[in-house]
Structure formats: structure tokens, C-alpha cells
C-alpha positions as CSV (number, residue, x, y, z in Angstrom):
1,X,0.0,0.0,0.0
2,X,1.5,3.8,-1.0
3,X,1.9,6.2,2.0
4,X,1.2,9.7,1.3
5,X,3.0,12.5,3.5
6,X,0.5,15.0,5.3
7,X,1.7,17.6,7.1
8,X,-0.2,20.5,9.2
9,X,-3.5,21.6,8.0
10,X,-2.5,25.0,5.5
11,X,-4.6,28.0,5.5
12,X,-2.4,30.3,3.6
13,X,-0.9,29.5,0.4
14,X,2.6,30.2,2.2
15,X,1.9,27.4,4.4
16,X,1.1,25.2,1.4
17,X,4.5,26.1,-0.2
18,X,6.3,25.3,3.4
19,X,4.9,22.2,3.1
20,X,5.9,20.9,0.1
21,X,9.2,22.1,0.6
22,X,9.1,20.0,3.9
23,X,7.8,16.6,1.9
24,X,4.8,16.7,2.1
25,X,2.7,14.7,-1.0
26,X,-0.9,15.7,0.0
27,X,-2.1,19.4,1.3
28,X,-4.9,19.1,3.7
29,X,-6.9,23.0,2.9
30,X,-8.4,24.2,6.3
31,X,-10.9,24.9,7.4
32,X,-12.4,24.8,3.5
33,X,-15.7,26.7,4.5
34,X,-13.4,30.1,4.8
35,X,-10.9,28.6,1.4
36,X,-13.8,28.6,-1.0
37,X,-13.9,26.7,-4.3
38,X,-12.5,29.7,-6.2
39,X,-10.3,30.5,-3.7
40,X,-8.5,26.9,-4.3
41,X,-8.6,27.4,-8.1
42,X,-6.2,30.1,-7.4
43,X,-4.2,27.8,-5.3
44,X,-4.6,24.8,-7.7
45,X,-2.3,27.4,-10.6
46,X,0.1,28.0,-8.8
47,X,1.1,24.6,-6.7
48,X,2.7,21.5,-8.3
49,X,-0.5,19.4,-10.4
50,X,1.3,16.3,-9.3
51,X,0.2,17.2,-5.2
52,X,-3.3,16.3,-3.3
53,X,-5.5,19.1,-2.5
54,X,-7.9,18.1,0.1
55,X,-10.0,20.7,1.8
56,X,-11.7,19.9,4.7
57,X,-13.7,21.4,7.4
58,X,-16.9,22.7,5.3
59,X,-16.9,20.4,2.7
60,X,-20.5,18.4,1.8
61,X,-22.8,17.0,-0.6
62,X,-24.0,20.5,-1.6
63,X,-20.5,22.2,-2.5
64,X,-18.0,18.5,-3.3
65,X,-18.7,19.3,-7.3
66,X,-17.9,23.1,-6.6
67,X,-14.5,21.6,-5.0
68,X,-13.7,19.3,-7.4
69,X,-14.4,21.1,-10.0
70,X,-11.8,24.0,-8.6
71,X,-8.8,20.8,-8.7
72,X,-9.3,19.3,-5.1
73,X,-8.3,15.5,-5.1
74,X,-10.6,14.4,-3.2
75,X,-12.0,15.9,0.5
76,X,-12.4,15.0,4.2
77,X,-16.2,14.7,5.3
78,X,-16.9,15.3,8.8
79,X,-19.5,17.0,10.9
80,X,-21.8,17.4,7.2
81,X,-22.1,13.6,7.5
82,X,-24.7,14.3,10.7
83,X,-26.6,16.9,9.1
């Protein structure tokens, strides 16, 4: 099974950039209700195509399409699962 390197949640875009230099294969975007889909278009042309964009922390069945279409990977699911 592949491993993917996470590191700390990013908020800015200079965090995301930090952590990539640091390793990391995967960039967890939080909290993702205050990075909007557009917001992580403009993210998505500036950082490396070949890294994971996963937003979490606002993310549901009534914005996921919004999110993927803006280049998230994928997304975490959490408290919109109870709703």
C-alpha cells in the first residue's frame, strides 16, 4: 500500500508552499468553508499538479462538485455527514 506524507492543516498559500518544501505529497486546505472553491482554483495554478489538494472542514454534498471542479483531489467529510 503507497503512503502519502501530510503535514499540518494549511490555511495560507505560504503554508502550502512550506509544506511541500518539507515533503509533504498531499495538502490538507483548512478549514475549507473560509478557502472557497475559487479560492482553491487560485491555489490549484500556482502549486505543483502532481500534489493532493484536500479541503476539509466545510466540505458536503452541496459544494463536493464546486470543490472538485476548482482541482481538489478528493475531500475529508466530517461533521456534514450528521446533518
Amino acid at each position: 500500500m503507497a503512503s502519502i506524507r501530510l503535514r499540518q492543516p494549511t490555511f495560507f498559500l505560504g503554508e502550502a508552499f512550506a509544506a511541500l518544501r518539507a515533503g509533504a505529497d498531499a495538502l490538507k486546505v483548512f478549514p475549507a468553508e473560509m478557502i472557497t472553491p475559487q479560492v482553491l482554483k487560485s491555489w490549484r495554478s500556482v502549486l505543483p499538479t502532481s500534489r493532493v489538494l484536500l479541503p476539509v472542514g466545510g466540505v458536503g454534498a452541496d459544494n463536493l462538485a464546486s470543490y472538485r471542479t476548482a482541482g481538489a483531489s478528493g475531500a475529508g467529510f466530517g461533521s456534514s455527514l450528521y446533518k
